[in-house]
C-alpha positions in Angstrom: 0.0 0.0 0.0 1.4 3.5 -1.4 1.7 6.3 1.1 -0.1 9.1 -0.3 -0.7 12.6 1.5 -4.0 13.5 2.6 -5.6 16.3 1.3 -9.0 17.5 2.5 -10.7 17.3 -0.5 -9.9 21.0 -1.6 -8.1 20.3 -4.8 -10.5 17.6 -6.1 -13.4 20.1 -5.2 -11.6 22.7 -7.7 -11.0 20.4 -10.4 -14.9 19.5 -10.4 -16.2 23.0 -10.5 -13.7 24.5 -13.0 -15.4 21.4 -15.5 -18.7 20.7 -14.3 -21.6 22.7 -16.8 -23.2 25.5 -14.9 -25.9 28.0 -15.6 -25.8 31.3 -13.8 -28.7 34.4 -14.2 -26.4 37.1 -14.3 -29.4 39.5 -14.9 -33.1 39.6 -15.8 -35.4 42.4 -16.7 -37.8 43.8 -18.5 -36.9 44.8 -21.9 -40.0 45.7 -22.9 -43.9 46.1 -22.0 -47.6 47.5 -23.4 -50.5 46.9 -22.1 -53.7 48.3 -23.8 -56.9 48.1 -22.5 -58.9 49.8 -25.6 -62.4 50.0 -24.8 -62.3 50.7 -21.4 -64.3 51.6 -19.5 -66.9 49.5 -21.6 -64.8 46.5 -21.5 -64.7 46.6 -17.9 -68.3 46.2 -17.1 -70.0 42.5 -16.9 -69.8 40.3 -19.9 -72.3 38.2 -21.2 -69.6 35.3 -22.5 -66.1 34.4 -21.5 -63.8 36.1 -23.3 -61.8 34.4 -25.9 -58.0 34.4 -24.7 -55.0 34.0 -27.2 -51.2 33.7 -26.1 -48.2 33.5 -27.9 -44.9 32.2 -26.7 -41.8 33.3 -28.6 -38.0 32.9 -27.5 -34.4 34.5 -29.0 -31.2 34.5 -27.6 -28.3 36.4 -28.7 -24.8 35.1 -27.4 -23.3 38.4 -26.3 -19.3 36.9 -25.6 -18.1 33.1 -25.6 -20.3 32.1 -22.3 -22.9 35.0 -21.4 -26.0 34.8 -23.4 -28.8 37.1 -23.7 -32.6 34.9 -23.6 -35.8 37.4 -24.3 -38.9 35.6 -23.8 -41.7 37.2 -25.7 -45.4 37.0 -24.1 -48.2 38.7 -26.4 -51.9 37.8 -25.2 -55.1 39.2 -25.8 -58.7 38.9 -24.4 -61.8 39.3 -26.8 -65.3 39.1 -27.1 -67.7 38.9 -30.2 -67.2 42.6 -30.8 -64.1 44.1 -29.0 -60.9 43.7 -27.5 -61.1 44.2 -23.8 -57.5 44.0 -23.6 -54.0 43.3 -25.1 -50.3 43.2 -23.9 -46.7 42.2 -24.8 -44.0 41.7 -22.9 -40.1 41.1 -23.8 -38.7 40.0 -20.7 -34.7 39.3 -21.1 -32.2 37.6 -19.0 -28.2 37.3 -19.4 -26.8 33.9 -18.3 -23.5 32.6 -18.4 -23.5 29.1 -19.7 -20.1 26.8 -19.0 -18.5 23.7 -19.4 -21.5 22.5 -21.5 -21.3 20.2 -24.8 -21.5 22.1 -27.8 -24.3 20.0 -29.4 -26.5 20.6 -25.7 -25.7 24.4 -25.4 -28.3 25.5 -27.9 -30.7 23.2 -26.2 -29.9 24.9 -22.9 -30.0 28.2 -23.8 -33.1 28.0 -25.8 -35.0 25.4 -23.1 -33.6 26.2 -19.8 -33.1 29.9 -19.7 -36.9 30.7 -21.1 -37.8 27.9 -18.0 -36.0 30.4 -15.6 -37.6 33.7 -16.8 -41.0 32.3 -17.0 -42.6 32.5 -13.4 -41.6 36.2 -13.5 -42.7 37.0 -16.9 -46.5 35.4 -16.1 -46.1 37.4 -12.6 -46.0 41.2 -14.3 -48.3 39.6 -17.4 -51.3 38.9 -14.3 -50.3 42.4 -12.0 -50.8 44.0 -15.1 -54.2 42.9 -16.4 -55.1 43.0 -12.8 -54.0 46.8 -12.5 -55.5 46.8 -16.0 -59.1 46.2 -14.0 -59.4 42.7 -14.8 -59.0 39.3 -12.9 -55.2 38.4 -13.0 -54.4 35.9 -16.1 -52.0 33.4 -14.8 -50.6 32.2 -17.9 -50.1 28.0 -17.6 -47.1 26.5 -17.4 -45.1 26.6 -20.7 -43.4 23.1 -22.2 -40.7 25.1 -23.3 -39.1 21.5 -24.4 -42.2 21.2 -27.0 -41.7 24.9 -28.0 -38.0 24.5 -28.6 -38.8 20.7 -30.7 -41.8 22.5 -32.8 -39.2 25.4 -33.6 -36.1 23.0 -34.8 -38.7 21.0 -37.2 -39.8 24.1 -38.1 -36.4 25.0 -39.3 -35.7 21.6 -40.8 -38.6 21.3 -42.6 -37.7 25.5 -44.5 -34.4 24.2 -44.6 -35.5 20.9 -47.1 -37.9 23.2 -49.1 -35.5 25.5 -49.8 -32.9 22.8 -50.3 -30.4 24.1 -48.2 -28.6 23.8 -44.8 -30.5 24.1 -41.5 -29.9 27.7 -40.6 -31.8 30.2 -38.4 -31.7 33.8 -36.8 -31.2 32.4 -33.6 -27.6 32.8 -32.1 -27.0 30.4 -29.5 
């Protein structure tokens, strides 16, 4: 048996976190934000029907140096009835994370996926204080499968790509 000196771990500790993949928010804000309320105060009165709600989801990142990353995640919703809008907003809200140590071929997975996952509960948090403030019951947007969203997106991309008969490509840096 080989003497060997003991250590308390330090040095192993250091090797691990200079190589193990991390993902840090450095930052997160809101980039920007409307909300309209059009018809108000008409639209604020009692409605006969539920009005119909539409959502749409929308990510981009932009890498801004070799491990910080810039995620917005777009929220644009309305609320309408038969004859009127009773209310509309969008919201960019942006993050900057510092992605490490991860796999090429699983960073623009992680950026795309995991980031948007981060930003979420505080994007749907100004989206239902502002239609509250708005005069409205708060909409609490459900949960997002932002795994399906990113999926639906590379197909997407794949499937312009083969029509146009060329290389996947895309505006997304990641």
């Amino acid at each position: 048996m080989a003497d060997t000196p003991a250590t308390n771990g330090a040095q192993d500790n250091a090797a691990a976190e200079t190589t193990a993949p991390s993902l840090n928010a450095l930052a997160q804000y809101t980039k920007d934000f409307s909300f309209e309320n059009p018809t108000a105060p008409r639209s604020l009165a009692p409605q006969q029907a539920q009005p119909k709600i539409g959502i749409q989801v929308n990510v981009n990142a932009k890498q801004m140096s070799e491990t910080d990353y810039e995620v917005e995640l777009k929220l644009e919703g309305d609320a309408k009835t038969d004859d009127a809008v009773m209310f509309k907003f969008e919201l960019t809200y942006a993050g900057v994370f510092r992605v490490k140590n991860v796999p090429k071929e699983q960073l623009h997975p992680v950026v795309m996926i995991e980031c948007p996952r981060l930003l979420f509960p505080f994007a749907r948090q100004i989206v239902a204080e502002s239609v509250r403030n708005g005069g409205f019951p708060p909409l609490y947007i459900d949960p997002i499968d932002f795994v399906a969203l990113y999926r639906q997106r590379v197909a997407a991309a794949q499937q312009a790509a083969a029509t146009q008969g060329g290389a996947p490509g895309g505006t997304q840096n990641a």
